[in-house]
FIPA-851934 format. One line per 8 residues: their letters; for each residue x, y, z of C-alpha. Coordinates in Angstrom, 1 decimal. Example, Ala and Ser with C-alpha at 12.3 -4.5 7.8 and 13.67 -1.06 7.14 Angstrom:
2
as = 12.3/-4.5/7.8  13.7/-1.1/7.1
END
This chain:
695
xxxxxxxx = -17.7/17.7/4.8  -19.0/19.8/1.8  -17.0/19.9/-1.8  -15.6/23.7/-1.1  -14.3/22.4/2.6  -12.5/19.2/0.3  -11.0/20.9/-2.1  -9.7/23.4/0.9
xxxxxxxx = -7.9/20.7/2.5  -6.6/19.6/-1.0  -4.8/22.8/-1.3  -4.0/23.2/1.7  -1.7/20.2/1.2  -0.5/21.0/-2.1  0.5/24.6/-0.3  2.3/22.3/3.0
xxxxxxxx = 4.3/20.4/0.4  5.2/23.3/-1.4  6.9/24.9/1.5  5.4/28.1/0.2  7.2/27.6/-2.7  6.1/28.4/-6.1  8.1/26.7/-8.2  7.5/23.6/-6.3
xxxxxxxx = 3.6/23.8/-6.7  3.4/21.5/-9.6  5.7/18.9/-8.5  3.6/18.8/-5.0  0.5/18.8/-6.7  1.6/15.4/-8.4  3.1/14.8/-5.3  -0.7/14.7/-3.1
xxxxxxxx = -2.3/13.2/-5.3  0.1/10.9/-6.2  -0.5/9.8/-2.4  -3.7/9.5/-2.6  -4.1/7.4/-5.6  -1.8/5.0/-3.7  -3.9/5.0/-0.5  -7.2/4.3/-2.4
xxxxxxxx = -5.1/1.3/-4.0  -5.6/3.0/-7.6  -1.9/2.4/-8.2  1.4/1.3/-6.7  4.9/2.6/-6.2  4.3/6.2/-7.9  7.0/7.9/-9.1  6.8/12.1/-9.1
xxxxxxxx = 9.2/12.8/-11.8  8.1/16.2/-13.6  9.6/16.1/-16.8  9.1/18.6/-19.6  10.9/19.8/-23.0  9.5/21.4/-26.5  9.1/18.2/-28.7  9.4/18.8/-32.4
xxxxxxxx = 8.4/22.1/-33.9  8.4/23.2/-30.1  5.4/21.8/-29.1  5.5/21.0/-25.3  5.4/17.9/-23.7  5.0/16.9/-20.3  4.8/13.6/-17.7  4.5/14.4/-14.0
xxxxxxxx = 5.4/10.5/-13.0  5.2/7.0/-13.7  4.3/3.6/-12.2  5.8/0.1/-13.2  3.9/-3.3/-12.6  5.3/-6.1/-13.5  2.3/-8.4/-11.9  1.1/-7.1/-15.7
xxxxxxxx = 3.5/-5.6/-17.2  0.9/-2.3/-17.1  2.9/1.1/-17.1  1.2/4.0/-15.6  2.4/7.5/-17.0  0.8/10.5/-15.2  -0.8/13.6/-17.2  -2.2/16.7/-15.3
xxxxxxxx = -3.8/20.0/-14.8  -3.0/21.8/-12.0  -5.7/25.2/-12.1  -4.8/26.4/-8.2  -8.4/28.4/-8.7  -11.9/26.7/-9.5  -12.2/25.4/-12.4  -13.7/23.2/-15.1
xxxxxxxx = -11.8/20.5/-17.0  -12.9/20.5/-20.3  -12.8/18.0/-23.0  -10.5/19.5/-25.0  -8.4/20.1/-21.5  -8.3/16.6/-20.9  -7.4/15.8/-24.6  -4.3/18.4/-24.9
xxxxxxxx = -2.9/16.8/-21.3  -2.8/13.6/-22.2  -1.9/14.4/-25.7  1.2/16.0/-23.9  1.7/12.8/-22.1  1.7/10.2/-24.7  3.9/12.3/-27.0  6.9/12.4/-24.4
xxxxxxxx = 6.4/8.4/-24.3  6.3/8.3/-28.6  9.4/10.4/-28.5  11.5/8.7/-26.0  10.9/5.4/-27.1  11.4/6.9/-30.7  14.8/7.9/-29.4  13.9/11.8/-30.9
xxxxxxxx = 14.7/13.1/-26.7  18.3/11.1/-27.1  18.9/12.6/-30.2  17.7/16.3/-29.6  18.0/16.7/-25.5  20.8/17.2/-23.5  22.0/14.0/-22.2  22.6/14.9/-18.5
xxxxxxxx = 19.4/16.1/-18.4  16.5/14.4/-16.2  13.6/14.1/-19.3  16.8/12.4/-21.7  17.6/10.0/-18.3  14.3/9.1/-18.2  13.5/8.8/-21.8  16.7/6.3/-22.3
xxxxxxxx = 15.0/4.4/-19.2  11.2/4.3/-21.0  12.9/3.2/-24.3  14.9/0.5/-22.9  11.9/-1.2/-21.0  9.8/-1.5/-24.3  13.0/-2.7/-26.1  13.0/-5.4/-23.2
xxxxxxxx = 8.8/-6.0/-23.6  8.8/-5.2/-20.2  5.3/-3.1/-21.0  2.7/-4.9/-22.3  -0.5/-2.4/-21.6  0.1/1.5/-20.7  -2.7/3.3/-18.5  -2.4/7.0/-19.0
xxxxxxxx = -4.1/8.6/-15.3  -4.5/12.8/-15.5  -4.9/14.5/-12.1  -6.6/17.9/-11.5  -7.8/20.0/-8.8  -10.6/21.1/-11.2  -13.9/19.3/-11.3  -14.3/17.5/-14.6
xxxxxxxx = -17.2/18.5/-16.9  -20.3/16.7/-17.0  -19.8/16.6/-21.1  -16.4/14.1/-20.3  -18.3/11.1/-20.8  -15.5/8.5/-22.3  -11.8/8.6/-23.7  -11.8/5.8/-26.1
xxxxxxxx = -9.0/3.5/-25.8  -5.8/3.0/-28.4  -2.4/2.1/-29.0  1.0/4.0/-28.2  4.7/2.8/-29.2  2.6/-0.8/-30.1  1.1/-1.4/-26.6  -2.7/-1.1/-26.0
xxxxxxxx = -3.5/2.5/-23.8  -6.2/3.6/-21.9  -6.9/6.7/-20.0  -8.8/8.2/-17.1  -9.4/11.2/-15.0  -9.0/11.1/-11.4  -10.7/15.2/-10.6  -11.2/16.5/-6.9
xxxxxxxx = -14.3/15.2/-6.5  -13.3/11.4/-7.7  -10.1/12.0/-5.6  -11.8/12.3/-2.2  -14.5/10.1/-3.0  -11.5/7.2/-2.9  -11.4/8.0/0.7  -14.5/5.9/1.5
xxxxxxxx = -13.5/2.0/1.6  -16.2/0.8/-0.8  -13.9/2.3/-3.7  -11.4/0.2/-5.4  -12.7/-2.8/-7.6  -16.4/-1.4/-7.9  -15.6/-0.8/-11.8  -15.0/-4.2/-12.3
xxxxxxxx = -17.9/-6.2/-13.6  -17.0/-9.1/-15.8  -19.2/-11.3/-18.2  -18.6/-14.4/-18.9  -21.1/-14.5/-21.8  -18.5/-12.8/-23.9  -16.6/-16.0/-23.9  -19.4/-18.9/-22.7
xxxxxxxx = -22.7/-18.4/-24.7  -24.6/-19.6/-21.0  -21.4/-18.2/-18.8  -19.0/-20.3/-16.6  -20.7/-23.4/-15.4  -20.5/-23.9/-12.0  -22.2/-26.1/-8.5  -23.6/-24.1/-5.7
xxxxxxxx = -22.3/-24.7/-1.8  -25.0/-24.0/1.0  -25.3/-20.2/2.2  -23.5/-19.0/5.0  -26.0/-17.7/8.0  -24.1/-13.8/6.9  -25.6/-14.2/3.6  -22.6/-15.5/1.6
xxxxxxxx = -23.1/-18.0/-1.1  -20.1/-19.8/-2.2  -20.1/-21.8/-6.0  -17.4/-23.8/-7.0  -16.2/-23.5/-11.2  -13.4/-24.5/-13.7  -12.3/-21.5/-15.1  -10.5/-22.1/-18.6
xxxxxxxx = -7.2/-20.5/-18.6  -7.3/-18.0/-21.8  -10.4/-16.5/-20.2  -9.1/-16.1/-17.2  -6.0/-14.4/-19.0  -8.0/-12.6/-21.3  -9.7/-11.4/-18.2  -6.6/-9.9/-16.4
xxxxxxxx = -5.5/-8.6/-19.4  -8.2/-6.0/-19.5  -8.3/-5.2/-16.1  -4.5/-6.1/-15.0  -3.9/-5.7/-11.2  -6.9/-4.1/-10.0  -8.6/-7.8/-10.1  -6.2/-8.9/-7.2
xxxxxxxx = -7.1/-8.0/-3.6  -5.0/-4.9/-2.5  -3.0/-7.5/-0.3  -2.2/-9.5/-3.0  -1.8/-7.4/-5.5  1.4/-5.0/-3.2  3.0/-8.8/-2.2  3.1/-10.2/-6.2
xxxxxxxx = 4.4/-6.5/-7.1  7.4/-6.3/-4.3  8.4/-9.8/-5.1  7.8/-10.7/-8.9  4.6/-12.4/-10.3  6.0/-15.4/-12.6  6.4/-19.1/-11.0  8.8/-21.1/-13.2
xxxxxxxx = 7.1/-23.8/-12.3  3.5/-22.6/-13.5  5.7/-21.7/-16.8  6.6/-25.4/-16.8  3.2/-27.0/-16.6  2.0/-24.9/-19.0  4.9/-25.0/-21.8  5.3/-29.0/-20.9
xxxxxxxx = 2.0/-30.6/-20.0  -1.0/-28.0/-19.8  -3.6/-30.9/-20.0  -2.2/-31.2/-16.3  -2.5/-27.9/-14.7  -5.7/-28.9/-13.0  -4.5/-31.3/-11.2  -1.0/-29.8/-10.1
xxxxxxxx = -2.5/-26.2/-9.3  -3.8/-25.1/-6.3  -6.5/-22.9/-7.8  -8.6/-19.5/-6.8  -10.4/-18.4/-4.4  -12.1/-15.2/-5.1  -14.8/-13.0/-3.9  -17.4/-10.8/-5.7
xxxxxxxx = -20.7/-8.3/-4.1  -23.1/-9.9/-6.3  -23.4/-12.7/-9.4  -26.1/-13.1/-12.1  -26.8/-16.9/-12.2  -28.7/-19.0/-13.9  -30.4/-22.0/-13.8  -31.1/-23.9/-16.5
xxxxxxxx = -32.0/-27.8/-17.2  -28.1/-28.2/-18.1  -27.3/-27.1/-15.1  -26.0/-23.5/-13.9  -24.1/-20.9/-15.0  -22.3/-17.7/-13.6  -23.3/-15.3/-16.5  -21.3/-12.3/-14.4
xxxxxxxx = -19.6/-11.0/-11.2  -19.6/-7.9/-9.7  -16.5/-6.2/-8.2  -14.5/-9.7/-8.9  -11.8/-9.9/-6.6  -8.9/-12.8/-6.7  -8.0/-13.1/-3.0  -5.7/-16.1/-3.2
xxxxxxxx = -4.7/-17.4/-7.0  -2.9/-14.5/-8.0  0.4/-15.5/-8.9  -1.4/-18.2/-10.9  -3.6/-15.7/-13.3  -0.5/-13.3/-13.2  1.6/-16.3/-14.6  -0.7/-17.8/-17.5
xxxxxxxx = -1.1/-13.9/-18.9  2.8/-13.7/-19.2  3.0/-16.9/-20.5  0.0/-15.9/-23.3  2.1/-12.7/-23.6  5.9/-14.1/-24.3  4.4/-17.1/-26.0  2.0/-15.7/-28.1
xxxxxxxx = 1.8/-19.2/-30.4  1.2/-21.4/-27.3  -1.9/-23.2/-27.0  -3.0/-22.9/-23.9  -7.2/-24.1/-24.8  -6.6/-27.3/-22.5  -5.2/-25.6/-19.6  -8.6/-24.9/-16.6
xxxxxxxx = -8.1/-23.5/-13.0  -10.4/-24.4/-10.1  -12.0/-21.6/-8.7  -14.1/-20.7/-5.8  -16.4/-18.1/-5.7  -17.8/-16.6/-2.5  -20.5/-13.5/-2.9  -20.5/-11.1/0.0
xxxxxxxx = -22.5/-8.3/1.5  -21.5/-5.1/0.0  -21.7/-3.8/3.9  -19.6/-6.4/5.3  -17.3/-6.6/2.1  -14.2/-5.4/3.9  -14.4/-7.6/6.4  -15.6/-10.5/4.9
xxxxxxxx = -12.9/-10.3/2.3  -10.0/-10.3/4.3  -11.5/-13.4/6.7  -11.6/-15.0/3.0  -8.4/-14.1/2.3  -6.9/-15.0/5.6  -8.4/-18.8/5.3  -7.4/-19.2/1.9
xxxxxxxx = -3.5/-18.4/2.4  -3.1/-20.1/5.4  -3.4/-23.5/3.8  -0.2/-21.8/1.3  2.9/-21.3/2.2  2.6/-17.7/2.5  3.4/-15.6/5.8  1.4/-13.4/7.9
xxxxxxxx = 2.9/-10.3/6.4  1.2/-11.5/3.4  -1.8/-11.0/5.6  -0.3/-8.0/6.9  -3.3/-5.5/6.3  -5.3/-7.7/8.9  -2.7/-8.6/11.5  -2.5/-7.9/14.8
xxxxxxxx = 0.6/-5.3/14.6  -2.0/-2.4/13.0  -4.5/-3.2/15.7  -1.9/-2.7/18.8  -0.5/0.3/16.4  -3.9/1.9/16.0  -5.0/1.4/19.6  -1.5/3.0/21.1
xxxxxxxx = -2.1/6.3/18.9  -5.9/6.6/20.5  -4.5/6.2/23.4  -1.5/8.6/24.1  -1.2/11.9/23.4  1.9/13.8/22.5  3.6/16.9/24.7  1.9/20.7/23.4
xxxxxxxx = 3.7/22.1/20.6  5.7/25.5/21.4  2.7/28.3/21.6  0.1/25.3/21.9  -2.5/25.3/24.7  -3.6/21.3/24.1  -2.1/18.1/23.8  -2.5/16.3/20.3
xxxxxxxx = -2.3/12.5/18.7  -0.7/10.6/16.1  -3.3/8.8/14.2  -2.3/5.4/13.0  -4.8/5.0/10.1  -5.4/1.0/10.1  -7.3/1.1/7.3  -8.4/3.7/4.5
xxxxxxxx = -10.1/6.9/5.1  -10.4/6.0/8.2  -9.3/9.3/9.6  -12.0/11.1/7.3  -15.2/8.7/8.9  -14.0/9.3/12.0  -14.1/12.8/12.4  -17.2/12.3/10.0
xxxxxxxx = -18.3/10.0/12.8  -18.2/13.4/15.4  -21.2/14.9/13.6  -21.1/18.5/13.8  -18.9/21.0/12.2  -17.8/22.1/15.3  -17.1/18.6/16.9  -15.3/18.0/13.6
xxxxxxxx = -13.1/21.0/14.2  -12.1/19.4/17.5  -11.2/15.9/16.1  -8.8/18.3/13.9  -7.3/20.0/16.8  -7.3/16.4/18.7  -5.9/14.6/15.7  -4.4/16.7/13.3
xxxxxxxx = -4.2/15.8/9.7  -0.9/16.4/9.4  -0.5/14.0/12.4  -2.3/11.1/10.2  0.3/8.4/9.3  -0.7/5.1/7.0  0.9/1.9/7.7  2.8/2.6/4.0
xxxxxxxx = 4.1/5.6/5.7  5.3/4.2/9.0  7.5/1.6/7.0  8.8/4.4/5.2  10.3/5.8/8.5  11.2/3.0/10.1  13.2/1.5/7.2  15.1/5.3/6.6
xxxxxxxx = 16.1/4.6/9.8  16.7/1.4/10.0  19.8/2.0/7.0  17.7/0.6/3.9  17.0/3.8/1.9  17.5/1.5/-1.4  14.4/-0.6/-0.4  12.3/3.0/0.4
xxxxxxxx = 13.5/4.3/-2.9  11.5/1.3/-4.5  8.2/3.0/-3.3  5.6/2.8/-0.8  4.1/-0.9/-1.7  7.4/-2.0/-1.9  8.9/-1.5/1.3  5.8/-1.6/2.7
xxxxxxxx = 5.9/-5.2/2.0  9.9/-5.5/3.0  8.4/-4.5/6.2  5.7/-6.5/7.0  7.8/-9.3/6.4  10.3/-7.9/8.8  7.6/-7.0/11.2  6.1/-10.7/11.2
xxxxxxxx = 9.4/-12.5/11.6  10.1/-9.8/15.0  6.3/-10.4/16.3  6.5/-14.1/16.3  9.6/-13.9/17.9  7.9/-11.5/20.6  5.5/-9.0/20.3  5.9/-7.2/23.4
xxxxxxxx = 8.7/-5.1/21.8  5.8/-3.2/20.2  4.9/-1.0/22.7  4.1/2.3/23.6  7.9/3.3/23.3  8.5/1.6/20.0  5.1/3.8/18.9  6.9/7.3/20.3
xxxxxxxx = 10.4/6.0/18.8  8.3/5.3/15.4  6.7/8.7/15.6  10.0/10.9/16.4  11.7/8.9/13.1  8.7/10.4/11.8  9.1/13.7/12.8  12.8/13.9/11.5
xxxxxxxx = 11.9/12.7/8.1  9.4/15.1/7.7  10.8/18.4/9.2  14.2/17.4/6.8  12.1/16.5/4.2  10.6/20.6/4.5  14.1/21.9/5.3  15.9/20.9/1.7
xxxxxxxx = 13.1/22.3/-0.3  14.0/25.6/1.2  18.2/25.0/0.5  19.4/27.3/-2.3  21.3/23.9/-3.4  18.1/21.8/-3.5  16.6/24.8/-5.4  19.2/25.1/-8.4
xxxxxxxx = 18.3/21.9/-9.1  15.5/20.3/-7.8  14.5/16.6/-7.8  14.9/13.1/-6.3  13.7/14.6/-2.8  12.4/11.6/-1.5  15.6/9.6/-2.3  17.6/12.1/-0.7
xxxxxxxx = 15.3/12.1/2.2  15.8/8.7/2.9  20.0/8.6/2.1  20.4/11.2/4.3  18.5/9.6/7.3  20.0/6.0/6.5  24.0/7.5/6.7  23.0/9.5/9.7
xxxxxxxx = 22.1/6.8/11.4  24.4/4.5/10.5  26.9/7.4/11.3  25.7/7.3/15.0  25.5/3.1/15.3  29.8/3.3/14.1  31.1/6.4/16.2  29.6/6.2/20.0
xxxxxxxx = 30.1/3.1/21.2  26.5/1.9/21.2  24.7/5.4/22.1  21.4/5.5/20.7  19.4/8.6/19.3  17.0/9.7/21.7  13.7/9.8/20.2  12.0/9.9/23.4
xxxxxxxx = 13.2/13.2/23.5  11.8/14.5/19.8  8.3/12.6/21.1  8.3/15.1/23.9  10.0/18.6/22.0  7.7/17.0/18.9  10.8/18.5/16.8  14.5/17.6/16.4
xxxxxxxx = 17.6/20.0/17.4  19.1/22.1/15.5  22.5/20.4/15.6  20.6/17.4/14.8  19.0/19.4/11.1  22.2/21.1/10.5  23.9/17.7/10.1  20.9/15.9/8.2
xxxxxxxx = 21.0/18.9/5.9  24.8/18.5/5.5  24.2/15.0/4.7  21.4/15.2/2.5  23.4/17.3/0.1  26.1/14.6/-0.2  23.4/12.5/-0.9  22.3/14.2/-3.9
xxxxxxxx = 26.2/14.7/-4.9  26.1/10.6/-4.6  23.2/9.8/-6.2  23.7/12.3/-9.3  27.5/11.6/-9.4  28.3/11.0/-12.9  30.4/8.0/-12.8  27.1/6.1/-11.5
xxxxxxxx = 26.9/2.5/-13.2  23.2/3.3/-13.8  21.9/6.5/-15.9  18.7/7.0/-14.5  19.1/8.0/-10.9  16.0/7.1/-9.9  16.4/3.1/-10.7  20.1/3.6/-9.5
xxxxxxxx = 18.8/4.4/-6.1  16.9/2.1/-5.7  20.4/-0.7/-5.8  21.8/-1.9/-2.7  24.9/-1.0/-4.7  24.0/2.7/-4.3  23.7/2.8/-0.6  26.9/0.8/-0.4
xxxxxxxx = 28.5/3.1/-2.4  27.3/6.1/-0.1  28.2/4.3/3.4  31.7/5.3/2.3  31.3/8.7/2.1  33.0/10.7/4.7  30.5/12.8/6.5  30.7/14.9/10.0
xxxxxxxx = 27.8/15.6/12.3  27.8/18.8/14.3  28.8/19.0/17.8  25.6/19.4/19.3  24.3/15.9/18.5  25.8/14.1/21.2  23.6/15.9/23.3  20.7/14.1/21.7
xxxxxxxx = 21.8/10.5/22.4  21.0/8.5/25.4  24.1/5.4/26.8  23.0/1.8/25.9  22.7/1.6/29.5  20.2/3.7/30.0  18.4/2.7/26.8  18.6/-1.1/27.4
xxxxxxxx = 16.6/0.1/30.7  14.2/2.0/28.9  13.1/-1.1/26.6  13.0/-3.4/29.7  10.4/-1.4/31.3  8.3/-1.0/28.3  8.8/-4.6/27.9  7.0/-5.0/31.1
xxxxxxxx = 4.5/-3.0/30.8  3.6/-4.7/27.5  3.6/-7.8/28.9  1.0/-6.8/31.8  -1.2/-5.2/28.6  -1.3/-8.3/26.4  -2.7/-10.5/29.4  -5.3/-7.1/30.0
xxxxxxxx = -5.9/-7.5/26.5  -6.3/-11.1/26.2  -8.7/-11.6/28.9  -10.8/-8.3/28.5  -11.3/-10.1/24.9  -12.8/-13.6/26.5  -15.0/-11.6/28.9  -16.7/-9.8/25.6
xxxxxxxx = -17.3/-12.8/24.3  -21.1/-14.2/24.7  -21.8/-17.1/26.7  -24.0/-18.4/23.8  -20.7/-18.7/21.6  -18.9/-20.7/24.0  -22.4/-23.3/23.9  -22.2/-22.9/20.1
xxxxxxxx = -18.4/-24.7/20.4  -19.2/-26.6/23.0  -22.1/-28.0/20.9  -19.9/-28.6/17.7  -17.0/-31.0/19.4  -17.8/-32.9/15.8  -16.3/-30.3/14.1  -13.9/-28.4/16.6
xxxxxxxx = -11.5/-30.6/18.1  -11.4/-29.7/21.9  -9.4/-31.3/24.8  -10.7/-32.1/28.1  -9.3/-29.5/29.9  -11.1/-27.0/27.0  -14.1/-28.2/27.2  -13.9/-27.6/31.3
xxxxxxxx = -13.4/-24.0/30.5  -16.2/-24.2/27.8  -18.9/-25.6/30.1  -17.6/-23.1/32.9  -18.1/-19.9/30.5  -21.2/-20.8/28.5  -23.5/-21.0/31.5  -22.7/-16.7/31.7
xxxxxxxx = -21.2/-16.6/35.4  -17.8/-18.3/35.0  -16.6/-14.7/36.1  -13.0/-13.4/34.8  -10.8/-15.9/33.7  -6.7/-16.2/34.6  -4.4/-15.4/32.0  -3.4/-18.9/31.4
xxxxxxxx = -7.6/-19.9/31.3  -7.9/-17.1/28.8  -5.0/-17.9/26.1  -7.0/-21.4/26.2  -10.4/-20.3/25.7  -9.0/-17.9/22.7  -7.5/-20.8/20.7  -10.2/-22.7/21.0
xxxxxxxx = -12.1/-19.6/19.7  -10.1/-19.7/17.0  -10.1/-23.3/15.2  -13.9/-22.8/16.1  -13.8/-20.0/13.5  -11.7/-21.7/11.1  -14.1/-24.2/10.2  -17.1/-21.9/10.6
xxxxxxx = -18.9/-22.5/14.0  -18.5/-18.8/15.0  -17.7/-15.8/13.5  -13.8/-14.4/13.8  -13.1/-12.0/15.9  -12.5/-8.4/15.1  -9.4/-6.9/16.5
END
């Protein structure tokens, strides 16, 4: 796709979150490429908040949003310049918007917006908030990120770092171009390259392990602790793998324990700590008669450790006279194929944390959930709109910019145009999204309000608890159910931009979005005797009623009475929506749905019924799936195990099955035969005999 065709579909999305609306164009601007910032893992749990006022001598000052991360106590503040024609960001473009930026931070931590603004107002809310979390040295670093649909010149080279309201600040431009580049999964960590000369004259020494046959090469270090702090200090977050870095944010990064060790006995940390594992694309190493030395890493990743390094920075940081020169961390590093980097990185990650105590949602980006997910949405196709002559998908996007290769992948422009009309953008959902609407709907719109890596990680925790239970409950109807939540969220979402009430005073959409959703719902589940919504029915109208929007809409403006109401405990209504105290609060609010919904629910008979059946079915497709995947395997890799019973431990009856299928005619296995061959596969790919599988 050329740059003009980009930028297009950039605007094109500003212009659908808009709603045709002027005045909104700004705030959807932030709004996309907030988005996708978050999808390219750039940053987490971004608040759109446009806030502007004249500073002193009426200069104007403006944030579009914020992030919080308190794996490093970084906040992100969000400058930008929104052109809506081509353009070219100049220098002094850039330097005026982030100018802008900074100076609403100086004056609300200053307290000059408490003492000159109108209280009720949102940039005085917000300012009080900003002001209190320095107060509590809750920000330790402050990254300043300016978005424009312009392409930047070729004159920007640098923006030299500073300080601002005593915390070190450093900025960047995120244009078009660098925008939709972040589509392609080899961006992320490529920025980080870290020398260990600047602390070790000959680098960290380490010992060399034996290559893999992929063309890893693993080495085993000590890492002292204030490197490894000093170290995460400048790069924060963005040195944990993506995984890693969403479950330490959702669930707090300090272990009281780690505190311990290092406060009471850091000469011990060594031995009581686990250690890293981490990954890089290439080292420099060298070899020397006193042994060798990792001079530098490129793309350094830390895939299990993180809580660890997290921990010894905050400790450096709230104990700044601590000496913490006898405290080293074990580390391993593996080098991988830039190609295979994905891949490999996640298999590293996997077999790291499953000698932790740490869940398979922490592993959630590789488990089996996206993969049935992903493979439904290729497979079914939803009813023709109204006025439509073809049938079109959902496209569950597993992993990122994965919708953009694939209709890459189709090759010509006009191929690429049917992939749109097959799959259309508008129909892409991310696994951040598809939490979003599950948990509106499943009555948490506190834990949505926290942000997309936040509840995304509520729910792969959720998710993970259900699958071990029994996966067959994710099945083609739970994808349509998933996808008609979807479909309400969004059309509602669309609707209250256009309400006069929204308009008068707009902000806190998504909050309102998800309140209104979660009392609906909950409104149902407490006043028809066990009825259920029928999404079926959305999945096949692809739209909701208009009882059903009347009532939402209803809702949703009781939700922003609720939220905004000005006997709230908390003053900003952002962090006060994000309480399970706020929801509470607004499941006693009287509200009363139109008439016409009942004709949109379905009996608990008849949807008891409905999940049988597509329990069934899902139960005949996991044994498809199961053995379709032992009769891809080759015969050679059942030898391979066969020949490494050393190393794999394998019971009579498995090794039966192994000599049967690695002579190549043991034909298709049972069900039963299958499952045993499979696990098998997979403590054969634990200890490195064969490769994991994919999928």
């Amino acid at each position: 796709m050329t740059e003009a065709n980009q930028l297009d579909d950039l605007r094109n999305e500003i212009s659908l979150q808009a709603a045709g609306s002027a005045g909104f164009e700004i705030e959807a601007f932030a709004r996309v490429y907030a988005t996708r910032l978050e999808e390219a893992e750039q940053v987490y749990d971004l608040n759109v908040e446009v806030l502007r006022c004249s500073g002193p001598r009426g200069r104007r000052v403006e944030l579009l949003g914020y992030a919080e991360d308190e794996t490093d106590g970084t906040l992100t503040i969000l400058a930008g310049k929104y052109f809506g024609t081509d353009e070219t960001l100049r220098l002094s473009d850039a330097t005026e918007v982030f100018k802008r930026s900074a100076e609403f931070l100086e004056l609300a931590v200053s307290g000059w917006v408490r003492d000159n603004l109108e209280a009720s107002s949102r940039e005085a809310e917000y300012a009080e908030y900003f002001a209190g979390q320095f107060r509590r040295g809750k920000v330790s670093r402050i990254r300043a990120v300016l978005i424009t649909d312009g392409v930047m010149s070729d004159r920007i080279r640098s923006i030299e770092t500073g300080t601002l309201c005593g915390a070190k600040i450093t900025y960047e431009i995120w244009d078009q171009r660098r925008l939709t580049a972040a589509a392609r999964p080899s961006v992320g960590s490529e920025d980080i390259r870290v020398d260990f000369t600047r602390w070790m004259k000959r680098g960290l020494p380490c010992l060399p392990a034996e290559s893999g046959e992929d063309g890893t090469q693993t080495y085993i270090a000590v890492i002292p602790g204030r490197v490894l702090a000093d170290v995460f200090e400048e790069y924060g977050s963005l040195l944990l793998e993506s995984n890693v870095r969403t479950f330490l944010s959702a669930r707090g990064a300090v272990n009281k324990g780690i505190q311990s060790t290092l406060a009471n006995a850091p000469q011990r940390f060594l031995a009581y700590n686990n250690g890293l594992t981490t990954t890089g694309i290439d080292a420099v190493v060298s070899d020397e008669r006193r042994g060798m030395f990792i001079q530098s890493i490129n793309r350094w990743q830390i895939v299990n450790g993180g809580q660890t390094t997290a921990s010894i920075a905050h400790f450096l940081r709230t104990n700044r006279e601590s000496d913490v020169d006898r405290v080293s961390v074990q580390m391993k590093l593996v080098i991988v194929n830039d190609d295979d980097a994905a891949g490999v990185v996640q298999s590293v990650a996997k077999y790291a944390n499953s000698q932790n105590r740490i869940s398979g949602a922490d592993l959630f980006s590789t488990h089996e959930f996206h993969i049935r997910m992903e493979q439904i949405s290729r497979r079914i196709r939803a009813d023709a709109r109204e006025g439509q002559q073809y049938r079109t998908g959902w496209y569950y996007e597993r992993a990122r910019g994965q919708w953009e290769n694939d209709r890459a992948a189709r090759g010509p422009l006009g191929e690429q145009k049917k992939f749109e009309l097959e799959y259309p953008k508008g129909q892409r959902i991310t696994k951040t999204d598809w939490a979003k609407y599950a948990f509106c709907w499943g009555k948490k719109p506190h834990l949505v309000s926290k942000g997309a890596q936040s509840v995304f990680a509520e729910y792969a925790t959720a998710v993970d608890t259900q699958w071990e239970k029994s996966d067959e409950q994710f099945n083609d109807g739970y994808f349509r159910t998933n996808i008609g939540k979807a479909i309400m969220y969004e059309t509602l979402r669309s609707a209250v931009i256009r309400e006069d009430w929204y308009k008068e005073s707009p902000g806190y959409l998504a909050n309102i979005v998800a309140y209104a959703i979660a009392r609906f719902s909950l409104q149902l589940e407490s006043k028809h005797d066990g009825a259920r919504f029928d999404f079926e029915s959305v999945w096949r109208r692809q739209g909701i009623s208009a009882a059903t929007l009347e009532s939402l809409l209803g809702i949703a403006k009781q939700a922003r009475a609720a939220l905004m109401a000005s006997d709230r405990p908390q003053a900003n209504v952002t962090q006060w929506a994000k309480q399970s105290a706020c929801w509470e609060r607004f499941t006693r609010t009287r509200v009363v749905l139109e008439p016409g919904v009942a004709d949109d629910l379905v009996s608990a008979e008849t949807a008891r019924a409905v999940d049988r059946d597509e329990k069934k079915q899902r139960e005949v497709d996991n044994e498809f799936e199961v053995i379709s995947k032992v009769v891809a395997v080759d015969s050679q890799v059942w030898r391979r195990i066969l020949d490494s019973t050393s190393r794999v431990l394998v019971s009579p009856v498995e090794a039966e099955l192994l000599r049967k299928y690695s002579g190549g005619s043991g034909g298709v296995p049972s069900h039963r035969q299958a499952l045993v061959l499979m696990r098998v596969h997979e403590r054969a790919a634990a200890v490195g005999v064969v490769e994991a599988r994919a999928g």
